[in-house]
C-alpha positions as a printed Julia matrix, in Angstrom:
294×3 Matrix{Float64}:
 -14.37    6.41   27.14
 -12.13    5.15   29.93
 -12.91    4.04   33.64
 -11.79    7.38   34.26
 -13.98    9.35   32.01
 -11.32   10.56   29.85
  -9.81    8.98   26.44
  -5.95    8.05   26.38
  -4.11   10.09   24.42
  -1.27    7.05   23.38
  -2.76    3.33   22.81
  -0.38    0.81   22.42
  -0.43   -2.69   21.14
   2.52   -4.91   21.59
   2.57   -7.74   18.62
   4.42  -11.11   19.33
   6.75  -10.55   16.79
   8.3    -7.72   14.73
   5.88   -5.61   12.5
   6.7    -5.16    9.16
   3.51   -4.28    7.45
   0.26   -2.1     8.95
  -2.82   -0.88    7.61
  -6.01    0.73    8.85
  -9.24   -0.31    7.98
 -11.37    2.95    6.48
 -15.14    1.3     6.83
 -17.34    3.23    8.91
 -18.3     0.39   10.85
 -15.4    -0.75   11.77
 -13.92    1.73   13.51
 -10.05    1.7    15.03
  -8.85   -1.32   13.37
  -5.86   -2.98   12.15
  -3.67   -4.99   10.16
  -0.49   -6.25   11.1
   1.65   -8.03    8.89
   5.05  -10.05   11.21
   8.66  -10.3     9.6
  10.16  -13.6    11.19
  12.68  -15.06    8.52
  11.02  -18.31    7.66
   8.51  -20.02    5.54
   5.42  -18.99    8.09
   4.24  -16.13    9.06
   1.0   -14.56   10.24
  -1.44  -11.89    9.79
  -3.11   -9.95   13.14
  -6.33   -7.99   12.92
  -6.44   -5.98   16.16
  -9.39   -3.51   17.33
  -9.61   -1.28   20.31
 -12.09   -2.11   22.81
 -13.3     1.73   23.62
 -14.49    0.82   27.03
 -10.87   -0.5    28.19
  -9.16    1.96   25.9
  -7.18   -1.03   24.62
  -6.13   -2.51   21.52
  -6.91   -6.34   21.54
  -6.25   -8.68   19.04
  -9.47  -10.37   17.02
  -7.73  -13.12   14.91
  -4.35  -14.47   13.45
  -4.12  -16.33   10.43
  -0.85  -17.8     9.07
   0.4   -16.11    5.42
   3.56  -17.51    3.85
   6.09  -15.36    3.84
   6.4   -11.73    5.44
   3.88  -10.16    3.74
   5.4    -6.64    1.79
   2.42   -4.43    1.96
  -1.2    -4.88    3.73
  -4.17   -3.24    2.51
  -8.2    -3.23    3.46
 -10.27   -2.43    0.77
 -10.87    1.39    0.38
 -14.28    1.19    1.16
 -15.19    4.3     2.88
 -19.26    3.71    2.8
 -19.08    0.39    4.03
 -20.63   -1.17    0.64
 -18.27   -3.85   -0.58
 -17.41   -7.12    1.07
 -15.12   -6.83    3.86
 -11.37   -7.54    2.48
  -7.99   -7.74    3.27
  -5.39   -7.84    0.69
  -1.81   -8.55    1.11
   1.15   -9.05   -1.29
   4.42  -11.69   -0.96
   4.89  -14.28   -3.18
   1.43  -13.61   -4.8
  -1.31  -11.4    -4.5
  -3.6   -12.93   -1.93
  -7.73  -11.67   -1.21
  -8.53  -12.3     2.65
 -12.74  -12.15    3.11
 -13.2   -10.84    7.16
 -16.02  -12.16    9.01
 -16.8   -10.46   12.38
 -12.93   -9.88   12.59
 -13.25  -13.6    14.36
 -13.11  -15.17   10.82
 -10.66  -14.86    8.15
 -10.73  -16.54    4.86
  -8.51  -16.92    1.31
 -10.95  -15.81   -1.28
  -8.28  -15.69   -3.86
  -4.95  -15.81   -5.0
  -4.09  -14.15   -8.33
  -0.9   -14.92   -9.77
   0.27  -14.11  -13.7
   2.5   -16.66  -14.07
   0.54  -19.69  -13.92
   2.5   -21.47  -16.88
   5.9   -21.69  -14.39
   6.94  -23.33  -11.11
   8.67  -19.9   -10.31
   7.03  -16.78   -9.31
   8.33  -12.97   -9.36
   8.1   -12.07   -5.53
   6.0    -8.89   -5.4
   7.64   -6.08   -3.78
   4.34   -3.8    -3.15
   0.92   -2.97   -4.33
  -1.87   -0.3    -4.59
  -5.88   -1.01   -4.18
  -7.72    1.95   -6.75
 -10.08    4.17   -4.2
 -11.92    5.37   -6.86
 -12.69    1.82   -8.3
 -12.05   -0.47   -5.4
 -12.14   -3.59   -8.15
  -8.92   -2.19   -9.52
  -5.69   -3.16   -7.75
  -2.18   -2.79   -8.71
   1.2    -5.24   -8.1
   5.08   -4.21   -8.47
   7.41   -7.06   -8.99
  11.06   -7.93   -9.18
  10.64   -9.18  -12.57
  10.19   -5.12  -14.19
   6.79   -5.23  -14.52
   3.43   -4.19  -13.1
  -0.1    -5.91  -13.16
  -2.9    -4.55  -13.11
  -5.7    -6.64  -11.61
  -9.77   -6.54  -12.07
 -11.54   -8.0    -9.12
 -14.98   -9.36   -9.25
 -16.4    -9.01   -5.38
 -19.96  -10.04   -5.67
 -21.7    -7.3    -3.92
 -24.97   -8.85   -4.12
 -27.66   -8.39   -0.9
 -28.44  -11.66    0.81
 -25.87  -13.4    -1.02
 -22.06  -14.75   -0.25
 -20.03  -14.36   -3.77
 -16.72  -15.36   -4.02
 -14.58  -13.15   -4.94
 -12.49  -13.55   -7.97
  -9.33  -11.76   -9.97
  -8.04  -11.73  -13.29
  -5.34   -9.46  -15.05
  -6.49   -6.37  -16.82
  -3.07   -5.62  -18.18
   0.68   -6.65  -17.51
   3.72   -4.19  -18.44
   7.28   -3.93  -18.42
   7.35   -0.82  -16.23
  11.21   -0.69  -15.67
  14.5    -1.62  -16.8
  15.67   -3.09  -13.71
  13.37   -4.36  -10.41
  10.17   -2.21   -9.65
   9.54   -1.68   -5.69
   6.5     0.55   -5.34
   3.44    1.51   -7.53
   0.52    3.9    -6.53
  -2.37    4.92   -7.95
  -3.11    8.2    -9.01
  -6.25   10.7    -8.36
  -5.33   13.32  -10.92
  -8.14   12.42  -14.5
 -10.71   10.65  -11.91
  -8.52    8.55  -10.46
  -9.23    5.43  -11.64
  -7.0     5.49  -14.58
  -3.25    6.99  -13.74
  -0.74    5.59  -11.75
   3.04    5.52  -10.83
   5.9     3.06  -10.2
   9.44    3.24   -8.91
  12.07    0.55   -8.82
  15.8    -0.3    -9.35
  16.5     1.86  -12.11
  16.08    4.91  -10.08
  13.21    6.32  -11.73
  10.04    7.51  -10.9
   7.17    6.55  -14.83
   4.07    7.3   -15.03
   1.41    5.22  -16.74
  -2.28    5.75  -18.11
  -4.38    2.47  -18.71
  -5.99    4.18  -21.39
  -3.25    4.51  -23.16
  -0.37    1.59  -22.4
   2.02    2.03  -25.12
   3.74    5.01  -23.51
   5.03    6.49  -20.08
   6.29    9.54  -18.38
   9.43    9.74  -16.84
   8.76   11.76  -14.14
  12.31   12.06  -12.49
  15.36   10.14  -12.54
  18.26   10.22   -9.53
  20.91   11.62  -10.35
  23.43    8.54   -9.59
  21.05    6.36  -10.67
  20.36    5.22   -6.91
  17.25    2.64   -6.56
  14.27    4.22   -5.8
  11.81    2.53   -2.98
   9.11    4.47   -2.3
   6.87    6.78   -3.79
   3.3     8.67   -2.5
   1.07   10.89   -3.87
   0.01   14.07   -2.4
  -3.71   13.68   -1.26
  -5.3    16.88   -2.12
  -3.18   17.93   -4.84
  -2.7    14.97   -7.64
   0.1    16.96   -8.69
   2.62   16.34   -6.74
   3.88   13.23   -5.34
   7.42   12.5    -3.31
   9.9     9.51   -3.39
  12.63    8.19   -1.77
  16.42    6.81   -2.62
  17.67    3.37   -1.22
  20.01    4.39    1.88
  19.18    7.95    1.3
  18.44   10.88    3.51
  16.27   13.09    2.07
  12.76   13.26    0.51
  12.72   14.24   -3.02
   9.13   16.36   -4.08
   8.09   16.29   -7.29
   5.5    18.45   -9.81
   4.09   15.87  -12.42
   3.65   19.28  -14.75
   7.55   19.66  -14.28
   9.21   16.65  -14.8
  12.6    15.37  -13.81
  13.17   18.97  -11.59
  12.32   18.29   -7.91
   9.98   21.26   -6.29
  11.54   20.43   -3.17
  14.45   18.09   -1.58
  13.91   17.73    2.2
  16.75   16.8     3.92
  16.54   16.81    7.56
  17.35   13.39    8.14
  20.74   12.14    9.94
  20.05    8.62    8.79
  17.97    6.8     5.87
  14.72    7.79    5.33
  12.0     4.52    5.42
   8.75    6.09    5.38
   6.48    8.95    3.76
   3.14   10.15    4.41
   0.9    13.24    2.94
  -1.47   14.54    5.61
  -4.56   13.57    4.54
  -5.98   16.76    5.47
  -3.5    19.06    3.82
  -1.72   19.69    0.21
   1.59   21.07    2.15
   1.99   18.97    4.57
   4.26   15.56    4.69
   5.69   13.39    7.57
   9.1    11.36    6.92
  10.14    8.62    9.09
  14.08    7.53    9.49
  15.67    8.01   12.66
  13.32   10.05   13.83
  10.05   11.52   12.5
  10.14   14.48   10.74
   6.83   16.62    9.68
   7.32   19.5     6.73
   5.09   21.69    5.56
């Protein structure tokens, strides 16, 4: 509660330089906290955990630790039950595991990368931690194809594990770059997921069975595809989003390559989508402006 006995309505946290990744923490016991991920166009960049201080009503910052690159996407570990180590993840030039002590302390615990036989590495353009299996995590890359990770986190009382990666499975997902993947929670949801990328299509994969996909939808003009997210409640239906384009496209998994629903509201590109977490029909788009349909 505030000084005043009643909660602020807006909190507001100014970072020192532009924000280009964010994630909330989901672990019980660490409640309102985030992850901020800068975009300065250089070699070094940096990571902020920041937590509101309920008494003050104010977000603070905890820690900053340096991460090369801007990082792409920021994730905590989908540990709703508090049970698994405390972890960060965040994707650039590799994958990279961040172990959070007291938010005061942050430490690499690993970096997986697939391509340890070459100098060069495949920047990775997003990934996708598995909330049914939390030591499952997913990577898109500009080289076509998507890894699938298994991570070993040493969830043993009264002991400190490190925490170690290997790959599960590498595919060529796409013909051309892939930019987002997502994990499904339609057949348990451990085991189905989706990627988008250059070639403006939207696959669908099963790691029990690799040799084929789905080809969920396909733009029309062929338009690069950056986005995709699945609907929360109902694991059929998922939306996705065109490079420079102004409208949502919703899609039925059961139905594929029609759109259930275009939503074009927008007067400028569309960056962002969201399901409610709450609701099958509801979705928030961010461009210009944001835009909630139901």
């Amino acid at each position: 509660m505030s000084l005043h006995g009643k909660r602020k309505e807006i909190y507001k946290y100014e970072a020192p330089w532009t924000v280009y990744a964010m994630n909330w923490s989901v672990r019980p016991d660490k409640r309102f906290r985030l992850a901020l991920g800068s975009f300065v166009e250089e070699y070094n960049n940096k990571v902020q955990l920041v937590g509101l201080e309920e008494e003050s009503s104010e977000f603070v910052c905890r820690n900053t630790f340096d991460h090369p690159y801007p990082t792409t996407k920021i994730m905590w570990i989908p540990d709703t039950k508090g049970v698994y180590p405390d972890l960060l993840a965040t994707s650039g030039d590799y994958l990279r595991i961040w172990r959070v002590g007291n938010d005061t302390e942050t430490r690499l615990e690993c970096l997986l990368n697939n391509n340890k036989n070459s100098d060069f590495c495949a920047p990775l353009t997003s990934f996708d931690w598995n909330e049914v299996d939390p030591n499952l995590l997913g990577t898109s890359s500009i080289d076509t194809t998507c890894t699938i990770w298994g991570l070993e986190t040493g969830q043993v009382l009264g002991r400190v594990n490190l925490v170690s990666g290997h790959v599960k499975t590498q595919l060529i997902a796409h013909d051309k770059e892939v930019y987002d993947i997502a994990f499904s929670r339609a057949g348990g949801g451990r085991d189905m997921f989706a990627s988008v990328g250059a070639d403006g299509s939207v696959r669908m994969f099963d790691l029990r069975h690799l040799e084929h996909s789905t080809i969920i939808y396909e733009d029309p003009q062929h338009h690069p595809l950056l986005r995709l997210c699945w609907n929360k409640q109902d694991p059929n239906y998922l939306a996705t989003m065109a490079m420079d384009g102004m409208e949502v496209v919703i899609l039925d998994v059961r139905v594929p390559c029609t759109p259930v629903a275009r939503l074009n509201n927008h007067r400028a590109c569309v960056n962002g989508i969201a399901w409610a977490p709450h609701s099958s029909c509801h979705i928030c788009t961010a461009g210009n402006r944001l835009t909630l349909f139901s």
